[in-house]
ZADO-1210 file (C-alpha; in nm, 4 decimals, padded with zeros to 6 digits):
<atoms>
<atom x="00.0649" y="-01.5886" z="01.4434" code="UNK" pos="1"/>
<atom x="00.3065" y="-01.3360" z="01.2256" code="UNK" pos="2"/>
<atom x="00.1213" y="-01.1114" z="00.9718" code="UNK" pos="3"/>
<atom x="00.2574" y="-01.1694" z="00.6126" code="UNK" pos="4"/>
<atom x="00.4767" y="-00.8474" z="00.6199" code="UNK" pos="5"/>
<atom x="00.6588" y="-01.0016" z="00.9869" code="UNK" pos="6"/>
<atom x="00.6942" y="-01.3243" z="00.7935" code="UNK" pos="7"/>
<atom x="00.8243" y="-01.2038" z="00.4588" code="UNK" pos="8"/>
<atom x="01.0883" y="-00.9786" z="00.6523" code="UNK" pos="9"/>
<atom x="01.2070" y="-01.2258" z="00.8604" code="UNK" pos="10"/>
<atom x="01.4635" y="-01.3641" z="00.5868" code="UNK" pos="11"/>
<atom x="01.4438" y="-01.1626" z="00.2873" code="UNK" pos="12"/>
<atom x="01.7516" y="-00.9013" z="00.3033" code="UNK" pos="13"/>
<atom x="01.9224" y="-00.9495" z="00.0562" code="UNK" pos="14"/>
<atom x="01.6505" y="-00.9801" z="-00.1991" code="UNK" pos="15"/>
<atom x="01.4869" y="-00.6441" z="-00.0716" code="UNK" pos="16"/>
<atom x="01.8314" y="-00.4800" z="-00.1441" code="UNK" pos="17"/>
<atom x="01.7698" y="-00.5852" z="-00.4830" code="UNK" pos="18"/>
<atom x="01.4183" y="-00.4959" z="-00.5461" code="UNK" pos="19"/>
<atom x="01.3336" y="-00.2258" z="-00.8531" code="UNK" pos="20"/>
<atom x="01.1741" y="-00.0036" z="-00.5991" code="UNK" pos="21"/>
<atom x="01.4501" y="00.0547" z="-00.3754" code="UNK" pos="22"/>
<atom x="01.7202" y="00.1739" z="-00.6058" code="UNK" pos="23"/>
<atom x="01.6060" y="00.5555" z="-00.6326" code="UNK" pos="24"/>
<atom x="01.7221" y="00.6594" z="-00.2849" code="UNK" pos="25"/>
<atom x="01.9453" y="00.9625" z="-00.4236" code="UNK" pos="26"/>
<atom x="01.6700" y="01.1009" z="-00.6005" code="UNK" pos="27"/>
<atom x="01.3835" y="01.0691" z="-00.3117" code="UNK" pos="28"/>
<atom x="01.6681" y="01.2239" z="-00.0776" code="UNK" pos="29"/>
<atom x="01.7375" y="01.5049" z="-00.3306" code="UNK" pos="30"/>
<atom x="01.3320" y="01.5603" z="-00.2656" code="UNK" pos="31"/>
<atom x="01.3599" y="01.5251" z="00.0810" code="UNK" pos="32"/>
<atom x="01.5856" y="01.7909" z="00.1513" code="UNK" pos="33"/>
<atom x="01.4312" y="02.0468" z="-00.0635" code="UNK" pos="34"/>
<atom x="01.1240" y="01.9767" z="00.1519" code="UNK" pos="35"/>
<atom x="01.2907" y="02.0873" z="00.4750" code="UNK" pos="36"/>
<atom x="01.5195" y="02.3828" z="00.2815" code="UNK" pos="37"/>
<atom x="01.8163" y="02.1853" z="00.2994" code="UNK" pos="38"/>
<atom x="01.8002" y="02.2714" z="00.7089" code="UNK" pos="39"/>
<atom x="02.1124" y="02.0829" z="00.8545" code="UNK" pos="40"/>
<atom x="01.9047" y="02.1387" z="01.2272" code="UNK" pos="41"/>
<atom x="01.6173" y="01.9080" z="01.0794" code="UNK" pos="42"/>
<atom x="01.5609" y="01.6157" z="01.3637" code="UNK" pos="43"/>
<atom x="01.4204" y="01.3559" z="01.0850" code="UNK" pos="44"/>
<atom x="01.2190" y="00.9994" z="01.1816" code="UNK" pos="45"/>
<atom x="01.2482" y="00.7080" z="00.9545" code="UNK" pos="46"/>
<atom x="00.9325" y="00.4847" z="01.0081" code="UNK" pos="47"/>
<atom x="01.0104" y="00.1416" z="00.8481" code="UNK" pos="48"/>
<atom x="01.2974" y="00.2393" z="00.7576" code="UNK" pos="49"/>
<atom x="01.3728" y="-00.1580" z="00.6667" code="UNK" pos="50"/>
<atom x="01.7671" y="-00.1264" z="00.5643" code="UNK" pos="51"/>
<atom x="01.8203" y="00.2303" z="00.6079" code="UNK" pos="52"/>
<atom x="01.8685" y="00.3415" z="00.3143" code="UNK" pos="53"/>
<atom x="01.7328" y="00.6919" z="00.3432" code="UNK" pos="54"/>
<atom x="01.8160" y="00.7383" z="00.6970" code="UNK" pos="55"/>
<atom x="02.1985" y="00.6188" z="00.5839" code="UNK" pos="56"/>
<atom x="02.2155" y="00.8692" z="00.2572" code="UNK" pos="57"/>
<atom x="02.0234" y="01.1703" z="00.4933" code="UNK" pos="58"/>
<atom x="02.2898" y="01.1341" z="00.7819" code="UNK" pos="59"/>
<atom x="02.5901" y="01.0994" z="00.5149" code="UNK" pos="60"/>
<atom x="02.4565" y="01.4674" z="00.3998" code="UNK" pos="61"/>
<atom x="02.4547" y="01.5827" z="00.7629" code="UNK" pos="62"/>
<atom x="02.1003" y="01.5195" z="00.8672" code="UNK" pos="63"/>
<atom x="02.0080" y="01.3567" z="01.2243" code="UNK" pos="64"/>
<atom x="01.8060" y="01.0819" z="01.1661" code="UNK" pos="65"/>
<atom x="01.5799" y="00.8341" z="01.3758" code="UNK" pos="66"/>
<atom x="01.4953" y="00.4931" z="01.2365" code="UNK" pos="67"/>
<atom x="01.2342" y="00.2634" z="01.3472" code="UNK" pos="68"/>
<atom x="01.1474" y="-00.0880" z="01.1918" code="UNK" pos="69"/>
<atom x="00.9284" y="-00.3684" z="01.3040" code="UNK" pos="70"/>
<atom x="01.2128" y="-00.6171" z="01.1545" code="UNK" pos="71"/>
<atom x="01.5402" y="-00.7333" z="01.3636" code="UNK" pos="72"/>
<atom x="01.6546" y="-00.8475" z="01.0269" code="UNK" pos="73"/>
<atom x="01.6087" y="-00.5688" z="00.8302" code="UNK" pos="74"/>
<atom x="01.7616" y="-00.3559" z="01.1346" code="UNK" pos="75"/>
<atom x="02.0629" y="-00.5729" z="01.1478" code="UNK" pos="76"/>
<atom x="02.1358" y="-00.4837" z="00.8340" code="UNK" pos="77"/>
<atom x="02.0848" y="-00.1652" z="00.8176" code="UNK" pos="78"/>
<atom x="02.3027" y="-00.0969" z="01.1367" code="UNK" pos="79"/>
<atom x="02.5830" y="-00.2971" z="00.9550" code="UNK" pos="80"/>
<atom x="02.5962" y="-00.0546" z="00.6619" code="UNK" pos="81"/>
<atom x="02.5718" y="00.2461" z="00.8621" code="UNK" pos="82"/>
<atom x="02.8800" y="00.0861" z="01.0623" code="UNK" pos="83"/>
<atom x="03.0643" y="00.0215" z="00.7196" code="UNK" pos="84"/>
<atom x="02.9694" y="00.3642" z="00.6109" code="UNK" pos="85"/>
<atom x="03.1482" y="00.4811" z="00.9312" code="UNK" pos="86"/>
<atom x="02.7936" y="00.6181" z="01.0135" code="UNK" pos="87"/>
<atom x="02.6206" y="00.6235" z="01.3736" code="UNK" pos="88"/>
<atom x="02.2885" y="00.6307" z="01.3695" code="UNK" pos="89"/>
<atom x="01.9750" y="00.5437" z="01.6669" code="UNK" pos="90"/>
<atom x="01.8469" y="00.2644" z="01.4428" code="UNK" pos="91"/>
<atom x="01.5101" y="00.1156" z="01.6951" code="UNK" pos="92"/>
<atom x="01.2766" y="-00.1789" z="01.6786" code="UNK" pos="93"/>
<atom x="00.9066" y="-00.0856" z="01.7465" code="UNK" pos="94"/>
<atom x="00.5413" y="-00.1234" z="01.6091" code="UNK" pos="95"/>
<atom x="00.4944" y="00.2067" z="01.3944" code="UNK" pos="96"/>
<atom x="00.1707" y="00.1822" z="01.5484" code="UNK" pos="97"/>
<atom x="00.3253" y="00.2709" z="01.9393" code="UNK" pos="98"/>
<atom x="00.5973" y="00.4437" z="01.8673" code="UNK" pos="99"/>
<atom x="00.8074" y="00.5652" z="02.1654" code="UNK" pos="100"/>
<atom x="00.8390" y="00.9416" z="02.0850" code="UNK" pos="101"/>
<atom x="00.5967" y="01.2752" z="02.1617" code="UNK" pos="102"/>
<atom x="00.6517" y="01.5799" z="01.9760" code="UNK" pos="103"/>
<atom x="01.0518" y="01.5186" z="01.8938" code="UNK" pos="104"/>
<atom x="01.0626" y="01.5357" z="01.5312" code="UNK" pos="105"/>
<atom x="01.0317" y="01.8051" z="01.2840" code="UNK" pos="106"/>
<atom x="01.0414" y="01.5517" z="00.9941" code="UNK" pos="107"/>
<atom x="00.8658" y="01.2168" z="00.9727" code="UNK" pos="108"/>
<atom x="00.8958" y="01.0108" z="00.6369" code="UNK" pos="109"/>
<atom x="00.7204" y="00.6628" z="00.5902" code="UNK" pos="110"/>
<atom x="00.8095" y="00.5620" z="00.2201" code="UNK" pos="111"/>
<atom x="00.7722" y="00.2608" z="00.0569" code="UNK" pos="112"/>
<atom x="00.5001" y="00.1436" z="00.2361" code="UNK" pos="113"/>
<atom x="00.7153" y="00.1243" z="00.5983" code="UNK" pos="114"/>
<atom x="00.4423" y="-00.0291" z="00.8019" code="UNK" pos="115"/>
<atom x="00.1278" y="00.2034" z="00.6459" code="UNK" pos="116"/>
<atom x="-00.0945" y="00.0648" z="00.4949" code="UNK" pos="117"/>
<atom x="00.0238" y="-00.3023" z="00.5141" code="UNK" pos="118"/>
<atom x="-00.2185" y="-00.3501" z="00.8665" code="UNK" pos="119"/>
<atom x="-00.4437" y="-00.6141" z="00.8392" code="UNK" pos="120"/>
<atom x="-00.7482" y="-00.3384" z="01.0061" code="UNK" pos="121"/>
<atom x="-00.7921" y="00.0083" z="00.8646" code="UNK" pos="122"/>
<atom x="-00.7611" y="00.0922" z="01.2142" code="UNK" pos="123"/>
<atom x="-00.4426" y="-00.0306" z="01.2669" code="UNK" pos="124"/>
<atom x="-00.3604" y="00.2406" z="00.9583" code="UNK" pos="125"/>
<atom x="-00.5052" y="00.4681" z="01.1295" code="UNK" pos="126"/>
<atom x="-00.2871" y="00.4186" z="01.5329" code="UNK" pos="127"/>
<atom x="00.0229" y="00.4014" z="01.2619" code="UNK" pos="128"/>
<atom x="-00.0584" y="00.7863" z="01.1561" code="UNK" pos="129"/>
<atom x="-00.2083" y="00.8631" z="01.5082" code="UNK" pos="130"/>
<atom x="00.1159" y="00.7290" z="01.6632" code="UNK" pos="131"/>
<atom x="00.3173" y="00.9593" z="01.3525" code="UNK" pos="132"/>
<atom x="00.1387" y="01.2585" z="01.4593" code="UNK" pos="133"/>
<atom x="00.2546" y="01.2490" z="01.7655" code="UNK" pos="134"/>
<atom x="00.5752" y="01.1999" z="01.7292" code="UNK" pos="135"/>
<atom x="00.5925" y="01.5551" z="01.5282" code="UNK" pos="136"/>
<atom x="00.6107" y="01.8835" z="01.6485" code="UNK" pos="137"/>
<atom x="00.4096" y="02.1500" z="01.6275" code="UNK" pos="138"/>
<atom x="00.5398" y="02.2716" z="01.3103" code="UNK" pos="139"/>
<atom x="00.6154" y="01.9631" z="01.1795" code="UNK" pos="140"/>
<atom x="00.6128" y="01.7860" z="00.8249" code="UNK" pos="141"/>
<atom x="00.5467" y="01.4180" z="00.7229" code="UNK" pos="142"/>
<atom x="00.6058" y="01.2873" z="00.4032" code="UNK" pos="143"/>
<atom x="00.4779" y="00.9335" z="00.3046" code="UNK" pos="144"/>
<atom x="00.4085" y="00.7078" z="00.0106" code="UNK" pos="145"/>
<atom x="00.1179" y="00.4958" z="00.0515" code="UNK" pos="146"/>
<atom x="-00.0821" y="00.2764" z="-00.2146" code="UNK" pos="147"/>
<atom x="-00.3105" y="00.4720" z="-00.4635" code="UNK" pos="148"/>
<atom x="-00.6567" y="00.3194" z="-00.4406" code="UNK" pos="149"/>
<atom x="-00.7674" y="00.5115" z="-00.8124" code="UNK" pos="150"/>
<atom x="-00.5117" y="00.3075" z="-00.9677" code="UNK" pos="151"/>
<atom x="-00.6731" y="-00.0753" z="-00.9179" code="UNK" pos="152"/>
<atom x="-00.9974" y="00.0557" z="-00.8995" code="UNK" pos="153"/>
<atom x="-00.9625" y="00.2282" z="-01.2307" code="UNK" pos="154"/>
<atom x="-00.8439" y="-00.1028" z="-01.3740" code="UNK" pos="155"/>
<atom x="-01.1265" y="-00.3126" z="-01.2314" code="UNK" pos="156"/>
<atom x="-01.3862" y="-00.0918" z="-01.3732" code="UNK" pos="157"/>
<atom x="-01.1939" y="-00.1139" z="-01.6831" code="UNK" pos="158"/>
<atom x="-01.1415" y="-00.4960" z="-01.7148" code="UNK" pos="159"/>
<atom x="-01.4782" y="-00.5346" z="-01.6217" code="UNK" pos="160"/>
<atom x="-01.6369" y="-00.3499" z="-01.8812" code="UNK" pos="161"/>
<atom x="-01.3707" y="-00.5122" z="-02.1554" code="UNK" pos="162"/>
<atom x="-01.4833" y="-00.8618" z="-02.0351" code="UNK" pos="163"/>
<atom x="-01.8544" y="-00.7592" z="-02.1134" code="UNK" pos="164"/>
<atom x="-01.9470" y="-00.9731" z="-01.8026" code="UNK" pos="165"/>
<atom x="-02.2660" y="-00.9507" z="-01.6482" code="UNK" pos="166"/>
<atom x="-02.1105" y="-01.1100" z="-01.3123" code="UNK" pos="167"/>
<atom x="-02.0362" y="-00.8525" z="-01.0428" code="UNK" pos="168"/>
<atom x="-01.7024" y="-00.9475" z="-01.0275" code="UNK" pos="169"/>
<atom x="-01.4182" y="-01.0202" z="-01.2291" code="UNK" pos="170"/>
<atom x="-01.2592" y="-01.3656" z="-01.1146" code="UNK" pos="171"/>
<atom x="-00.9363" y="-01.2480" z="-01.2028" code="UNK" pos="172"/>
<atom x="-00.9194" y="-00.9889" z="-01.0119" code="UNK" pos="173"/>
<atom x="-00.8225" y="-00.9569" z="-00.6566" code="UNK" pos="174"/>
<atom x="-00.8962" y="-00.6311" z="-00.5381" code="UNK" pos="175"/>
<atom x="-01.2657" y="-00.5753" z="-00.3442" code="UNK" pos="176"/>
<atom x="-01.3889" y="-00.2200" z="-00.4130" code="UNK" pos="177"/>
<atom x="-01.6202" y="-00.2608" z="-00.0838" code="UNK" pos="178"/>
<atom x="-01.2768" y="-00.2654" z="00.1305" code="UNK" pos="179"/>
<atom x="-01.0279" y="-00.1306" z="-00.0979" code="UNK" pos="180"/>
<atom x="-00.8231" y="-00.4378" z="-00.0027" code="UNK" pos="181"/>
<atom x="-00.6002" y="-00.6235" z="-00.2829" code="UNK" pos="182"/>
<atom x="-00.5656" y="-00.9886" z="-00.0971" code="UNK" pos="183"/>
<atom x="-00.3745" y="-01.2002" z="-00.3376" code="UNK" pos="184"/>
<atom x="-00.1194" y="-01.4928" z="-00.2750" code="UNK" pos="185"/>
<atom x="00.2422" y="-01.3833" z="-00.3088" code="UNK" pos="186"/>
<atom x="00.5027" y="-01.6185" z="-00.3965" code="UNK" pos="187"/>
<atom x="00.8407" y="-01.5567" z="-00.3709" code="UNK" pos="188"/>
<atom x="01.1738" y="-01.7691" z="-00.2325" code="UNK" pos="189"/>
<atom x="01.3792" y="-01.6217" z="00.1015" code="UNK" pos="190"/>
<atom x="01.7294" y="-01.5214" z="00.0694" code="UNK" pos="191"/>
<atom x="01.8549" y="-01.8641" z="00.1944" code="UNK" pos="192"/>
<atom x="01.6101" y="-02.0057" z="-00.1556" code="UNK" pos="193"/>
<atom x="01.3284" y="-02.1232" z="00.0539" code="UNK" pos="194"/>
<atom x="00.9784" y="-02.0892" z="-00.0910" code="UNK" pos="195"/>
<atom x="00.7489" y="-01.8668" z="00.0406" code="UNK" pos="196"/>
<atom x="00.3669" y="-01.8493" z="-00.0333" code="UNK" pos="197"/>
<atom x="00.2301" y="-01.5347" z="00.1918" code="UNK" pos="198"/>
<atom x="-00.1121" y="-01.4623" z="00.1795" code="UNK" pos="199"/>
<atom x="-00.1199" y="-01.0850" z="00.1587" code="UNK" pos="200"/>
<atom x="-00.3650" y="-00.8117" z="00.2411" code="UNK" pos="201"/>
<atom x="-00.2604" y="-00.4582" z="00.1445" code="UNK" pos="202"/>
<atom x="-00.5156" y="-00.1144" z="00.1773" code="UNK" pos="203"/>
<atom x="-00.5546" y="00.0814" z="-00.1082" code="UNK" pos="204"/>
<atom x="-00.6686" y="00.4312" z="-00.0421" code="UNK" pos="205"/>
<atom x="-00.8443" y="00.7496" z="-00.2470" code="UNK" pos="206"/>
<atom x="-00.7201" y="01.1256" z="-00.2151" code="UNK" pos="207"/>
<atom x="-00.9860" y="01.2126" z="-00.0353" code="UNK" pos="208"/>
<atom x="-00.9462" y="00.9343" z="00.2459" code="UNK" pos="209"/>
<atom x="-00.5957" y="01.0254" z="00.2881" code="UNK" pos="210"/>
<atom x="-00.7072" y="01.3789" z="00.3391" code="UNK" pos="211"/>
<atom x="-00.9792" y="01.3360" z="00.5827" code="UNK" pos="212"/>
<atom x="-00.7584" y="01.1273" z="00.8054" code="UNK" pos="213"/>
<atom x="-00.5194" y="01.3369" z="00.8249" code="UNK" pos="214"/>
<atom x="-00.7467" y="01.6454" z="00.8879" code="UNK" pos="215"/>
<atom x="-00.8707" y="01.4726" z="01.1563" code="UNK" pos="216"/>
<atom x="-00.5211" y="01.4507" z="01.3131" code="UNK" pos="217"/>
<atom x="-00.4599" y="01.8124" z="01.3000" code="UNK" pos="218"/>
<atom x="-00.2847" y="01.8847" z="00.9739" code="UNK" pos="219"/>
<atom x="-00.3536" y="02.1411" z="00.7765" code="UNK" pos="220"/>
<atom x="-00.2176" y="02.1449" z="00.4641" code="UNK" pos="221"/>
<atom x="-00.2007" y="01.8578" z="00.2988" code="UNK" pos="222"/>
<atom x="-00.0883" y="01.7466" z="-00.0425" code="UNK" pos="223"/>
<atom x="-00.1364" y="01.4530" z="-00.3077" code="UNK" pos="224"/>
<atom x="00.0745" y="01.4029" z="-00.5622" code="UNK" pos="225"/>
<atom x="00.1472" y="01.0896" z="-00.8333" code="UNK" pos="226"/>
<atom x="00.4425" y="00.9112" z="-00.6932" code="UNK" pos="227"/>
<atom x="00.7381" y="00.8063" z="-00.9360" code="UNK" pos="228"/>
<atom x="01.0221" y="00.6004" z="-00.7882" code="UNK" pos="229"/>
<atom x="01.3545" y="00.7981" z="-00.7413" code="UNK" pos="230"/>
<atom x="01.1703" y="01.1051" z="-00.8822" code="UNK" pos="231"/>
<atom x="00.9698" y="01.2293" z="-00.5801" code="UNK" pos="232"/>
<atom x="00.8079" y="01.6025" z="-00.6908" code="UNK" pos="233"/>
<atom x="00.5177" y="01.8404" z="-00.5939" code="UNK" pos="234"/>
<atom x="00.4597" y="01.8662" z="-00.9611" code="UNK" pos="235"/>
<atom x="00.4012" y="01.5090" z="-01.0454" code="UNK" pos="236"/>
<atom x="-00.0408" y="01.5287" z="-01.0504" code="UNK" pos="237"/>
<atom x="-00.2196" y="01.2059" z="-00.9488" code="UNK" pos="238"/>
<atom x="-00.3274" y="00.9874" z="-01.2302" code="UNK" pos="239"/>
<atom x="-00.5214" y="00.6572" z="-01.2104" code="UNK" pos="240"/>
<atom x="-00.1680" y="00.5420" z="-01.3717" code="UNK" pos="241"/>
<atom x="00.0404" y="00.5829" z="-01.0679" code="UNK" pos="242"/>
<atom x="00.0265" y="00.2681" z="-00.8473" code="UNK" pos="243"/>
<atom x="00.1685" y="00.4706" z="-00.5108" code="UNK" pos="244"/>
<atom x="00.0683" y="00.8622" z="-00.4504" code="UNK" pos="245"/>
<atom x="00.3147" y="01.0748" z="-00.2447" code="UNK" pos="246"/>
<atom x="00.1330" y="01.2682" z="00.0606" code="UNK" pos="247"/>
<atom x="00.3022" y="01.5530" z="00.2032" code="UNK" pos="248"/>
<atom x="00.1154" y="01.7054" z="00.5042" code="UNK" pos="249"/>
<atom x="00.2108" y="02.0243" z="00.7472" code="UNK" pos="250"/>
<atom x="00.0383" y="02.1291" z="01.0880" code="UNK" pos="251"/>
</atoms>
């Protein structure tokens, strides 16, 4: 049976193309290269990198790039735009969770939530960032967005108090602060105009889970930051307002 995320991106191209959150790729680029000092010699891995946008614009400024995604569709399309582009790039299929590499990469980056933390386990997160760290060298850097757990939990606790409820939940609210999972039905149409009704199941995570994970992996510096589409930056703090948080962490 296909997970919601393998079902969704088994038609739905076109319409991701479109999508609000995928139009600041110059920006999150511009951010991406300051990260590595502009280094031309960077080998760079782009986990779920669905169309390829960021592995496209980093290999049209000179980078070498990697990209992996779960999809067949989305891969498709992203190899024909490289090919338009008059771009070559070593676009894969695997499972973010196995990926085929050990210690090849000096840059990983995971944005947009490319495969973490859509899993339907938190240990299927966790293989995704094992699988990550082992893919990086020894003085390597990954960069990811994932989903900010402070933001919906902030906003329970909030509409909870403002309903004056003495129920321990708020029916209208999908997101369970014993799991930090949002599950929530998700309809939408394909890009051939077929309906789709997904039942979806998305991990929400705090600064400090992020942190101890990743500890636990080896890194040693790691840092949190609020996470603005097209307008990645170190000096962007975490607020309970920012839906996605931008993790940057170094061995």
């Amino acid at each position: 049976m296909k997970q919601w995320y393998e079902e969704l991106f088994t038609n739905y191209v076109e319409k991701y193309e479109n999508e609000v959150f995928t139009q600041g790729t110059m920006g999150e680029v511009d951010f991406i290269e300051s990260e590595i000092d502009h280094d031309k010699n960077c080998k760079i891995l782009d986990v779920g990198c669905g169309t390829g946008r960021h592995a496209i614009e980093l290999t049209r400024r000179g980078y070498s790039v990697t990209g992996v995604d779960l999809s067949q569709n989305m891969l498709r399309k992203a190899r024909e735009k490289a090919s338009n582009a008059g771009l070559e790039i070593d676009f894969r299929q695997a499972d973010a969770r196995n990926l085929p590499f050990k210690e090849e990469f000096d840059l990983i980056i995971m944005l947009c939530e490319g495969g973490f933390p859509l899993m339907e386990t938190d240990e299927m997160n966790f293989q995704i960032l094992e699988s990550v760290a082992r893919a990086l060298n020894d003085n390597g850097k990954l960069i990811f967005t994932t989903l900010n757990g402070l933001f919906p939990l902030f906003h329970s606790v909030k509409d909870f108090i403002n309903a004056n409820s003495k129920s321990e939940t708020n029916s209208g609210n999908t997101f369970d602060i014993m799991t930090f999972r949002d599950k929530y039905l998700f309809e939408t149409e394909d890009d051939d105009g077929n309906k789709l009704a997904l039942d979806c199941n998305e991990r929400y995570y705090v600064p400090s889970e992020i942190t101890w994970l990743l500890k636990s992996l080896g890194f040693n510096e790691i840092g949190i930051y609020g996470c603005e589409i097209g307008a990645f930056s170190r000096e962007n703090s975490l607020t309970t307002e920012n839906y996605e948080m931008l993790v940057i962490a170094e061995y």
